[in-house]
N, CA, C and O atoms as a GROMACS GRO file, in nm:
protein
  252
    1UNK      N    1   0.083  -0.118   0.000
    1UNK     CA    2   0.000   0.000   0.000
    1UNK      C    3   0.088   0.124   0.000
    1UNK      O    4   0.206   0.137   0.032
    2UNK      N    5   0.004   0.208  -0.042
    2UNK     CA    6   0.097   0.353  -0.075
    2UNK      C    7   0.056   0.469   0.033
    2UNK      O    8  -0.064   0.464   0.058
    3UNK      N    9   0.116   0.557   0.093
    3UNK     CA   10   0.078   0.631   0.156
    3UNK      C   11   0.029   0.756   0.085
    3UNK      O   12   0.069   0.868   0.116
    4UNK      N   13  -0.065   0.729  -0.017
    4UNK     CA   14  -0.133   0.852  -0.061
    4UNK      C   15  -0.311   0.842  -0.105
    4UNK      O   16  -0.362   0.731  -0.119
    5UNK      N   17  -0.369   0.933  -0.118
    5UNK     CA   18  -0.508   0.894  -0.108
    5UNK      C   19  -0.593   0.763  -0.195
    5UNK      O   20  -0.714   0.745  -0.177
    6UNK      N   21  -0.520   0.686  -0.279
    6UNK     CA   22  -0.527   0.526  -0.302
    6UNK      C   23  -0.496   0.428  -0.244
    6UNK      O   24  -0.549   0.318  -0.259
    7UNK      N   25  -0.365   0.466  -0.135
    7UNK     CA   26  -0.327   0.365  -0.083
    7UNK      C   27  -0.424   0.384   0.020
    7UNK      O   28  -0.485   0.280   0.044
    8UNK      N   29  -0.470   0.522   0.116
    8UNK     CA   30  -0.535   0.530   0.197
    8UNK      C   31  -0.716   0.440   0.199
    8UNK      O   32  -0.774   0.412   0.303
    9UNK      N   33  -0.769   0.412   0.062
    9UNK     CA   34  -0.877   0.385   0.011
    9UNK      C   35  -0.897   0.210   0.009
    9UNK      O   36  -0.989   0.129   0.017
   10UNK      N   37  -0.718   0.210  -0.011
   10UNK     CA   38  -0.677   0.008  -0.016
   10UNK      C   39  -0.715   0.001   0.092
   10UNK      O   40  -0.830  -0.040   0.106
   11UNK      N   41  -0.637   0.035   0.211
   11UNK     CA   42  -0.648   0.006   0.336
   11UNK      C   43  -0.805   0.012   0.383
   11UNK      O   44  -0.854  -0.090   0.431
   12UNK      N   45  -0.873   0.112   0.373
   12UNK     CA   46  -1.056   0.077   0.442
   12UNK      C   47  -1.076  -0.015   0.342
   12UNK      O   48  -1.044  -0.108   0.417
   13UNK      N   49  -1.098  -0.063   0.253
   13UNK     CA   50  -1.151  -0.132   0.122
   13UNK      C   51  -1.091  -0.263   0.235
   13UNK      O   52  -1.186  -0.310   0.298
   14UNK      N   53  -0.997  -0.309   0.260
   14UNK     CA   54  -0.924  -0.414   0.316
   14UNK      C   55  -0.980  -0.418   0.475
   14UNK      O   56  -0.919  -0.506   0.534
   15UNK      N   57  -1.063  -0.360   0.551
   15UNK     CA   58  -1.083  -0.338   0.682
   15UNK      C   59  -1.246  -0.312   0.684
   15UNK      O   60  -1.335  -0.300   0.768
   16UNK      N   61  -1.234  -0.308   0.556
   16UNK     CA   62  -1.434  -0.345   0.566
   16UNK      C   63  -1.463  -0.547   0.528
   16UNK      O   64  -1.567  -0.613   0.528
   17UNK      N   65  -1.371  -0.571   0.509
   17UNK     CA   66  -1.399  -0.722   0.465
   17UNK      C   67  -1.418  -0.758   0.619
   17UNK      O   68  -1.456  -0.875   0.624
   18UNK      N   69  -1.407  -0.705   0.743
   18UNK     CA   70  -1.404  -0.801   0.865
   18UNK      C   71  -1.490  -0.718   0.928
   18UNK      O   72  -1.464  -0.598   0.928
   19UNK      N   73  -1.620  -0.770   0.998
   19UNK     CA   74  -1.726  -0.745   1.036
   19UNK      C   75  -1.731  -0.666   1.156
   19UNK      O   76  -1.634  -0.684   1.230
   20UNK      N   77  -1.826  -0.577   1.198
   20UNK     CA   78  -1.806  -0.536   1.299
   20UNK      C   79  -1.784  -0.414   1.350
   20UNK      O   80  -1.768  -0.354   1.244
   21UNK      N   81  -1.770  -0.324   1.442
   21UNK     CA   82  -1.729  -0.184   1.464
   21UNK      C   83  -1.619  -0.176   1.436
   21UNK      O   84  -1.551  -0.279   1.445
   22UNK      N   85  -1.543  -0.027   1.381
   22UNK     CA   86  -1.419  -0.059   1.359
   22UNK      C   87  -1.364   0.140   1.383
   22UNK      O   88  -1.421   0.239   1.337
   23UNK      N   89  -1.222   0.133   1.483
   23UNK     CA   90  -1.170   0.224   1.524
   23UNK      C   91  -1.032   0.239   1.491
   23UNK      O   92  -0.970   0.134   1.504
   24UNK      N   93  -0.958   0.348   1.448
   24UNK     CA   94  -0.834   0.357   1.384
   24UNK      C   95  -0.779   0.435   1.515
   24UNK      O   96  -0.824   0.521   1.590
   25UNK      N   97  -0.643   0.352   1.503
   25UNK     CA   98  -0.577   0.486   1.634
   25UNK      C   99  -0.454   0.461   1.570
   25UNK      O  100  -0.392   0.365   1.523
   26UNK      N  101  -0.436   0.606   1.588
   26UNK     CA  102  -0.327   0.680   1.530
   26UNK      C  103  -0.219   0.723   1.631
   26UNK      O  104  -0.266   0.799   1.715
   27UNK      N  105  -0.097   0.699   1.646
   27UNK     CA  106   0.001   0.768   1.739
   27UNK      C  107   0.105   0.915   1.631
   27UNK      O  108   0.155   0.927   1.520
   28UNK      N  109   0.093   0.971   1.714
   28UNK     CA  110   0.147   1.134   1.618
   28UNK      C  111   0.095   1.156   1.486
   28UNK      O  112   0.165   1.186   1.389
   29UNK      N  113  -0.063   1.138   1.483
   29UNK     CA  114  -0.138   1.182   1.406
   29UNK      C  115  -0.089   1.311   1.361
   29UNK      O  116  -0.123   1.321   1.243
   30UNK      N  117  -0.028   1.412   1.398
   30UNK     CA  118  -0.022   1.570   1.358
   30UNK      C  119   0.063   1.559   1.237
   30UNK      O  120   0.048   1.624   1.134
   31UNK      N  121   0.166   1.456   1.262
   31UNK     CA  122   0.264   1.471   1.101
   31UNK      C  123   0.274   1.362   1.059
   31UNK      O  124   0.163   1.323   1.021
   32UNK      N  125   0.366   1.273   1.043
   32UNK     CA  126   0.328   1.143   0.895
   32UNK      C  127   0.262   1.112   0.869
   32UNK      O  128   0.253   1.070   0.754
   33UNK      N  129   0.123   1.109   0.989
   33UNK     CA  130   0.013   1.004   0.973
   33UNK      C  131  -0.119   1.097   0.932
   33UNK      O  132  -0.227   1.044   0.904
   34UNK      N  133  -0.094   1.276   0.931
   34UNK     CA  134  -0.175   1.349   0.877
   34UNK      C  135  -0.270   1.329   0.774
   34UNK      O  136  -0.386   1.355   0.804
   35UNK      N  137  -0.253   1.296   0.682
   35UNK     CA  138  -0.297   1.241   0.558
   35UNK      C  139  -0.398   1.169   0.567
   35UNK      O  140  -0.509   1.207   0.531
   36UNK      N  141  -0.366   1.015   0.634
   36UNK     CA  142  -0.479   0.915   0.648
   36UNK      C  143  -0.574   0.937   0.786
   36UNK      O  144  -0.693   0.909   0.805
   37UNK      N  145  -0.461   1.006   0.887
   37UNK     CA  146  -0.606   1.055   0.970
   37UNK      C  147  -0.709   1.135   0.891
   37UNK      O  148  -0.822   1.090   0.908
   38UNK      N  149  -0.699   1.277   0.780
   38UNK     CA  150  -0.771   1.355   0.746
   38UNK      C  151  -0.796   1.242   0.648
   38UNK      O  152  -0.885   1.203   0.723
   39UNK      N  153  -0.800   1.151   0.545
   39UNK     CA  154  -0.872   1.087   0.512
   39UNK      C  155  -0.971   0.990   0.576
   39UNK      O  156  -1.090   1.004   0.549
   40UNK      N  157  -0.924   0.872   0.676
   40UNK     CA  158  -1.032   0.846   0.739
   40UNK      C  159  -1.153   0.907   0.784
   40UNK      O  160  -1.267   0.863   0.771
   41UNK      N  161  -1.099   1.060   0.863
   41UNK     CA  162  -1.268   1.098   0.903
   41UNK      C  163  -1.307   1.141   0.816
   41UNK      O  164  -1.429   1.126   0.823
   42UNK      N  165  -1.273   1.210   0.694
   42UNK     CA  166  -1.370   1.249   0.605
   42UNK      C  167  -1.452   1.143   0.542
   42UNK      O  168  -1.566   1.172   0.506
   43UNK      N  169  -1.379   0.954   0.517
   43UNK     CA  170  -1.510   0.862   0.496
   43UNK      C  171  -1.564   0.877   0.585
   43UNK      O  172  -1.614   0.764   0.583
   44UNK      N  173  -1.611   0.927   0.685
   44UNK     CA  174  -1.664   0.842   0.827
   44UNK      C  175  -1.615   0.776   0.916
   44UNK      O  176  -1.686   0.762   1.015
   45UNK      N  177  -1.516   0.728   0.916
   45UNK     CA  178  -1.404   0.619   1.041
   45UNK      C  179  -1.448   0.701   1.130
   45UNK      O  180  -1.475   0.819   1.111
   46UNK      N  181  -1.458   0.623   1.262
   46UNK     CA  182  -1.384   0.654   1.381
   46UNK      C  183  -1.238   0.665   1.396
   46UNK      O  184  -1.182   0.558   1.372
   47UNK      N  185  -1.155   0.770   1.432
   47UNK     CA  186  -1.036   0.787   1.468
   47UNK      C  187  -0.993   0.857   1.603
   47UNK      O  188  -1.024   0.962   1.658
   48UNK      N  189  -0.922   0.769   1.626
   48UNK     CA  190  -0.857   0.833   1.800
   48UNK      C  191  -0.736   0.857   1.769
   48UNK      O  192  -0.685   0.778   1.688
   49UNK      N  193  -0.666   0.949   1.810
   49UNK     CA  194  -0.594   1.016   1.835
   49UNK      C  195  -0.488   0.999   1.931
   49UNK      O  196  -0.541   1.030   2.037
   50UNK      N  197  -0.394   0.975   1.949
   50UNK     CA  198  -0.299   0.922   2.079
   50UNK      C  199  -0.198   1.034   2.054
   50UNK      O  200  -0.153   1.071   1.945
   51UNK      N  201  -0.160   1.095   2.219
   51UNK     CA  202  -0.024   1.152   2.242
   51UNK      C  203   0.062   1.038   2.235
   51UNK      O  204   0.038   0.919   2.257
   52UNK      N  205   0.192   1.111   2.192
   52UNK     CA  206   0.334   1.023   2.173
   52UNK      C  207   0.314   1.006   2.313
   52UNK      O  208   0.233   1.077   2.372
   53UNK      N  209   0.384   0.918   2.371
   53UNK     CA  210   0.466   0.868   2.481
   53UNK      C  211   0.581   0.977   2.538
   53UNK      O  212   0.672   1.010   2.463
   54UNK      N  213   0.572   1.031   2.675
   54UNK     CA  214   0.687   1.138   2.689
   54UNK      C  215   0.808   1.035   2.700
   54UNK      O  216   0.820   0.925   2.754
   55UNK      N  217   0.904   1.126   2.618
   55UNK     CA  218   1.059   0.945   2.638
   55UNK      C  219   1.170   1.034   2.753
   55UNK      O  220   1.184   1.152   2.785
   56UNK      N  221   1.216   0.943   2.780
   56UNK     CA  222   1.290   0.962   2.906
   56UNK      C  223   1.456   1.053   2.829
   56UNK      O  224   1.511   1.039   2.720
   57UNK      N  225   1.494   1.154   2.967
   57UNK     CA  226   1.559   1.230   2.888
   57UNK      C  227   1.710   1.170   2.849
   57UNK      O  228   1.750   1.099   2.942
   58UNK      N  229   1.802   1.178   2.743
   58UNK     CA  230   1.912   1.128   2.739
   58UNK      C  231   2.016   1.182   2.806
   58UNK      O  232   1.986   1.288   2.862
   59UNK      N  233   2.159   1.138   2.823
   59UNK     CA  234   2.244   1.170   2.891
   59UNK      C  235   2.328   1.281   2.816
   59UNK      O  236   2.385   1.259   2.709
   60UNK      N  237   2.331   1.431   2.896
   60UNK     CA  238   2.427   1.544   2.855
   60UNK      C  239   2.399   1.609   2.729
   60UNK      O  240   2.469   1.666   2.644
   61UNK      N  241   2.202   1.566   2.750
   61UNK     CA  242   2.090   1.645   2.649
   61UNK      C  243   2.116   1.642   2.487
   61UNK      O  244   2.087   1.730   2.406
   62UNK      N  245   2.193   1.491   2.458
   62UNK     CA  246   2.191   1.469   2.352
   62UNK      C  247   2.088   1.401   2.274
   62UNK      O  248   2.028   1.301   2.315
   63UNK      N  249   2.067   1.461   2.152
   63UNK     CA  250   1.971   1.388   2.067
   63UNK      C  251   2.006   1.273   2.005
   63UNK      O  252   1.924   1.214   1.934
   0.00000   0.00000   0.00000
């Protein structure tokens, strides 16, 4: 699958074959995953939203 609004269309097309309620959760929805979050809700999906995880700080504030 492609990360652009076809590949986004494969993926529900592939997640409607299995029955049932169905919820997308997204971790750092705001940037890579922008795209298919704003595509999902515009079909209709349910989408949740998750904060990153705060990560523990490194040693002598290196990245």
């Amino acid at each position: 699958m492609t990360t652009d609004p076809d590949g986004y269309a494969e993926l529900v097309a592939l997640a409607e074959q299995h029955s049932g309620m169905r919820a997308w959760t997204l971790e750092g929805s705001g940037g890579y995953w922008a795209g298919l979050a704003r595509h999902l809700a515009e079909a209709g999906e349910l989408v949740v939203e998750l904060d990153r995880p705060l990560r523990p700080a490194r040693r002598s504030g290196a990245k």
